[in-house]
N, C-alpha and C positions, 0 to 999 in steps of 0.2 A: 693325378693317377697313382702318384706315390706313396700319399696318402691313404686310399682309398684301401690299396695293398695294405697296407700296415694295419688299419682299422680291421680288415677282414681278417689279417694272419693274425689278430692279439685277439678279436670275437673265436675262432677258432681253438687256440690256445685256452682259452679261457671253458671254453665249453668241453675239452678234456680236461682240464684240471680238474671241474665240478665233476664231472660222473666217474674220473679215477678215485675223488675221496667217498663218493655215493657207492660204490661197490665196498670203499674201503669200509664204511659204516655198517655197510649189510653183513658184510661177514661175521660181524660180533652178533648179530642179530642169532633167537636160537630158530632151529628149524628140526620139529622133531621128524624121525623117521618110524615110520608106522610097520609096526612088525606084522608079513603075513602067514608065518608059521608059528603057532600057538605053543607056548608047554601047557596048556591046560584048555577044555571046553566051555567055551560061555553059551550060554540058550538064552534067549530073547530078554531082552532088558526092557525094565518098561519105570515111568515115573509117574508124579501124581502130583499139580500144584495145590497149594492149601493155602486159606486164607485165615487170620485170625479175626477176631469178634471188638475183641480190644485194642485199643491204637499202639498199646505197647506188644503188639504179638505181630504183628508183618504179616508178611506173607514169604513162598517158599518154596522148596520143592523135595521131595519127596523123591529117592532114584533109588531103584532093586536091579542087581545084577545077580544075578546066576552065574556059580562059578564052580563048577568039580573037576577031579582029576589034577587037583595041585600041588606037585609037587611040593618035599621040606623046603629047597631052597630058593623057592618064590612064596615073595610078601607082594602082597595086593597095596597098592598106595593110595591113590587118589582117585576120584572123579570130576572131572572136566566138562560142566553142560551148560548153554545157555548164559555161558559169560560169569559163570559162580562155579567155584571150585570147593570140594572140601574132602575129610579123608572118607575112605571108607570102612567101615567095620563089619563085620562077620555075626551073622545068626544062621543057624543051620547052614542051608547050603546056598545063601545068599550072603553079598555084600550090600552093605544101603549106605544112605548119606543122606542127610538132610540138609539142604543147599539152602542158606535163610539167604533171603533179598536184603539189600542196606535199604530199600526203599521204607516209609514204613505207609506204604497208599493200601485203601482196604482192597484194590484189585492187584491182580498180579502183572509186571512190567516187567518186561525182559532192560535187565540194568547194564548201561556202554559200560565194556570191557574197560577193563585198569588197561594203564598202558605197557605194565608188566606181565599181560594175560597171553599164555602162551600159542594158543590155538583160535584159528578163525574158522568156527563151523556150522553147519547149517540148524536151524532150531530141532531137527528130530536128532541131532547127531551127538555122539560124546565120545572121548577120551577116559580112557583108565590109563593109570600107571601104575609099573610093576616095577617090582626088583629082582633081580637074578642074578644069583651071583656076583650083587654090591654092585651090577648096572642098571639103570633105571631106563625103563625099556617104556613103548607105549603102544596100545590097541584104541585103535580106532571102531567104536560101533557105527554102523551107520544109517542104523533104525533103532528108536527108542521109544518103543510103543507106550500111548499117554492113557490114563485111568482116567476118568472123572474128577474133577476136583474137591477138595473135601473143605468145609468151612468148620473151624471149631471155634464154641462161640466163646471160650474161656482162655483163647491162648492156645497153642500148638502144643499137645502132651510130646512127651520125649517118647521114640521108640526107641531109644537103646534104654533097657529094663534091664535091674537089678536081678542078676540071677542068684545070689544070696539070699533075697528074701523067701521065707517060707509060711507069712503068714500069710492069711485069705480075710478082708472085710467082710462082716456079713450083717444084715440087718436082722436073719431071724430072732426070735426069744430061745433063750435057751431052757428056761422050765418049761414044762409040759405036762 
């Protein structure tokens, strides 16, 4: 019987030991907090995946946000969607990213999260981050309306375009 005591108080022991160091482990874990009051207005976000033609082009995606009313002292950072992170950049009055897949299959596969990837979210849903004021802050969208997919048959052109260039191709002839 004295035994049996023993066995049960050292199983007992034992099993707070394991979940005081499992919380201890979780707290380094990060957890972000979703801000619900905006400094700036987003309108409907939407993306597009795309596939390439050639084995060396992937596949990918495509993400448009809408962002006006932003203050000097917020920098727009990243997007977070569908397990691919990348930054985002500025044309007119949107932000985009073009999220490449490490896969390189001619269809498009939602690719397992790094174990570094900070967000678990639903496939319409994504994460921006922001900076304010030297904190990096984050919005949660939680619809990201999809386009059609687009297939290009020579490899994914870049949309961030050289806005220095001022020349134009043209095939006309020029005498007449």
């Amino acid at each position: 019987m004295k035994l049996l005591k023993k066995a049960t108080l050292a199983i007992v022991f034992a099993f707070i030991y394991a979940f005081s160091f499992q919380s201890v482990a979780q707290e380094g874990k990060f957890r972000p907090v979703f801000e619900e009051q905006l400094p700036f207005k987003v309108k409907p976000a939407a993306f597009q995946e795309w596939y390439a033609g050639i084995k060396v082009g992937g596949t990918g995606i495509n993400i448009f946000i809408p962002i006006t009313d932003l203050d000097e002292n917020i920098e727009i950072d990243r997007v977070y969607f569908r397990n691919l992170t990348s930054e985002l950049r500025k044309k007119d009055d949107k932000y985009f990213a073009v999220l490449e897949n490490k896969s390189r299959n001619y269809t498009f596969k939602k690719p397992e999260a790094d174990k570094d990837y900070p967000f678990k979210l639903k496939d319409n849903e994504c994460v921006v981050s922001y900076i304010e004021n030297g904190i990096t802050k984050y919005l949660k969208i939680g619809t990201v309306n999809e386009f059609a997919g687009v297939y290009y048959e020579n490899g994914h052109p870049s949309i961030y375009t050289n806005e220095s260039a001022t020349a134009i191709a043209t095939v006309d002839d020029d005498d007449e």
